[in-house]
C-alpha positions, -999 to 999 in steps of 0.1 A, spaced: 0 0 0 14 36 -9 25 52 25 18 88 8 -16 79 -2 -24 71 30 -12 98 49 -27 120 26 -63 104 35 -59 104 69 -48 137 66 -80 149 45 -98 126 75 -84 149 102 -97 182 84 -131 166 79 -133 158 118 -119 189 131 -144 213 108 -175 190 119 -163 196 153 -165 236 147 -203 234 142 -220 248 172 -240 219 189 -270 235 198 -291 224 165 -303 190 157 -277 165 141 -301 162 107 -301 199 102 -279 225 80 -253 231 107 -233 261 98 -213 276 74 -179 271 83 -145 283 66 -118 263 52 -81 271 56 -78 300 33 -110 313 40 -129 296 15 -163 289 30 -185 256 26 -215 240 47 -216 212 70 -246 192 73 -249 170 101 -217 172 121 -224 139 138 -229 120 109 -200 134 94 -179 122 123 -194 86 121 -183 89 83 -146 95 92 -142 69 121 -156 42 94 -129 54 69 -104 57 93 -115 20 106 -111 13 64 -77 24 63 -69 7 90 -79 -30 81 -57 -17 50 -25 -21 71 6 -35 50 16 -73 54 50 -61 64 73 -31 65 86 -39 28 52 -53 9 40 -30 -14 8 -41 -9 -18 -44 17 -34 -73 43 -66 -71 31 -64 -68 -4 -35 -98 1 -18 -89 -34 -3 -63 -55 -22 -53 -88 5 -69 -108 -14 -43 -135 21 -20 -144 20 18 -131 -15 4 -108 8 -5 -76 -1 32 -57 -25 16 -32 -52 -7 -32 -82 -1 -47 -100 4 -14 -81 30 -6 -76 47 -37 -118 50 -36 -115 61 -7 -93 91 -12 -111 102 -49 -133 124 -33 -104 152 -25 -94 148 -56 -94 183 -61 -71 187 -34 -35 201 -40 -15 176 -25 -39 147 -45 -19 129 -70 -31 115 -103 -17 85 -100 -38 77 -70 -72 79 -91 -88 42 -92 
């Protein structure tokens, strides 16, 4: 499993926890919470901090059944194998899914897109 890959989700997980955690908690969990701003002042809504935080512990549970075999496999437990598909051996597919929606992230790479 790509190392970089993975700390660039868990990083993107951290973000998503810490900005739920903004929202004030004095409104019920299924309604608009707040608009909240990004780093860089760039504003978007969160919508049911809760649920949001349930969202990133299963990912971050994800990730973690994704742990690699040993310190030198490229590959990870669950998924047992590498690709053996040339120029596919960035992380497993699991992962890679996992990360596609901050693709428009600066620090996303191309090569991680399943």
């Amino acid at each position: 499993m790509n190392d970089a890959l993975v700390e660039f989700l868990r990083a993107r997980l951290d973000e998503d926890d810490a900005e739920a955690r903004r929202v004030p908690p004095n409104q019920s969990p299924t309604e608009l919470r707040a608009m909240v701003l990004r780093e860089g002042g760039q504003p978007f809504l969160v919508v049911a901090s809760e649920r949001v935080m349930r969202e990133v512990d299963a990912k971050r549970r994800l990730v973690g059944l994704h742990e690699r075999l040993s310190g030198d496999a490229p590959f990870c437990v669950t998924c047992d194998a590498p690709s053996g598909i040339p120029g596919r051996d960035h992380g497993c597919d699991t992962i890679r899914l996992l990360a596609l929606p901050y693709s428009d992230h600066p620090d996303y790479r191309e090569e991680w897109r399943p």
